[in-house]
Structures are given as structure tokens and as C-alpha cells.
C-alpha positions as CSV (number, residue, x, y, z in Angstrom):
1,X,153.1,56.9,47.9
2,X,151.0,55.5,50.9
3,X,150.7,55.9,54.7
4,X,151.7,53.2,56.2
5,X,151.6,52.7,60.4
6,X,154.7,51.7,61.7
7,X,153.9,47.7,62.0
8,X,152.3,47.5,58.4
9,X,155.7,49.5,57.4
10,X,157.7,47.2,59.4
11,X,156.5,44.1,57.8
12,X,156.7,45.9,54.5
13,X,160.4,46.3,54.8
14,X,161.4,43.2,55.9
15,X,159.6,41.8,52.9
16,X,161.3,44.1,50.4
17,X,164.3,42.9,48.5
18,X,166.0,46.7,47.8
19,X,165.2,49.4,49.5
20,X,165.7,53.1,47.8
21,X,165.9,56.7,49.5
22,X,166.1,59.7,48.0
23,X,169.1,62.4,48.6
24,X,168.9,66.0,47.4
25,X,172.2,67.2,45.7
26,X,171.3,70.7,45.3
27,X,167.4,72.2,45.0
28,X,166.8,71.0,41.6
29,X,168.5,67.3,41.7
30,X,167.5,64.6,43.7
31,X,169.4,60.6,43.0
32,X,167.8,57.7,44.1
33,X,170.0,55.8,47.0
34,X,169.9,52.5,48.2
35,X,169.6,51.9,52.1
36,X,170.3,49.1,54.0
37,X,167.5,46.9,55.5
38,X,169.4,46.2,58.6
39,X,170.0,49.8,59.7
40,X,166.5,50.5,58.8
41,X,164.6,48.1,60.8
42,X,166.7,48.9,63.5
43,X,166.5,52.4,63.5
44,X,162.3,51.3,63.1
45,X,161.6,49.7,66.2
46,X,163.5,52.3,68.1
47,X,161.1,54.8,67.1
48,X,158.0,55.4,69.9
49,X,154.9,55.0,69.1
50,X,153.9,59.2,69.8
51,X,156.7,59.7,67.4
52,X,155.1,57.1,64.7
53,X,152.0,58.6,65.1
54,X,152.4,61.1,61.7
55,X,152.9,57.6,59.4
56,X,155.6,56.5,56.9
57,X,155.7,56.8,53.3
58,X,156.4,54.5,50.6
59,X,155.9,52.8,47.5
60,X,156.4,49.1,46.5
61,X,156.7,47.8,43.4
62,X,158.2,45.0,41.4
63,X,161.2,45.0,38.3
64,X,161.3,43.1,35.8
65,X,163.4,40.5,37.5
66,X,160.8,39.9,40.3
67,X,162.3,41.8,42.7
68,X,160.6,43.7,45.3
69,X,161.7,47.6,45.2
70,X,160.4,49.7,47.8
71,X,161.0,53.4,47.9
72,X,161.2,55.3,50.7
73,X,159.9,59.1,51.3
């Protein structure tokens, strides 16, 4: 995982083909959930820049269909 700023992270998610969250079930199991790239960007620039200001996490990768994956802490 990286620290992004919120423009780099912004950019990073609108280049992104799937975008994964995590959701805790219980303490001990934790799924992988896919989140929509609409609702995230929106909810993105609505943040304030004082709020930004601790970073967002996230890895990027690729599958093996070319696909960009990025998952979301």
C-alpha cells in the first residue's frame, strides 16, 4: 500500500478499471468488495483539503487480463 494525496489518488481512480474495498465480517474475516467508481470520485472531491491532509491508501496492480485493479485501504 502507498500514500497517495488526494489529486494523485484522484487520477489514480479514474484510471483504474475495478476498484476493491475491504469489509470486515467479524474480527477474523475480512472479503474483498467491489466499489463503484462513480460514488467514489464523487464522494472524492467532496472531501476538503484539511480533511485530505492524512493521505489515501492503495495499491494498483494488473490481472492477467490487463485489467487495472486497484485496492482500496
Amino acid at each position: 500500500m502507498k500514500c497517495y494525496t488526494q489529486k494523485r489518488f484522484i487520477e489514480i481512480v479514474k484510471n483504474a478499471d475495478i476498484i476493491y474495498g475491504e469489509v470486515s465480517l467479524n474480527a477474523a474475516v475480512r472479503i474483498p468488495a467491489r466499489v463503484r467508481k462513480k460514488s467514489l470520485l464523487e464522494k472524492l472531491e467532496k472531501i476538503t483539503t484539511e480533511q485530505a491532509a492524512m493521505g489515501f491508501y492503495g495499491s494498483v496492480s494488473k490481472d492477467k487480463k490487463g485489467r487495472r485493479i486497484l485496492k482500496v485501504l
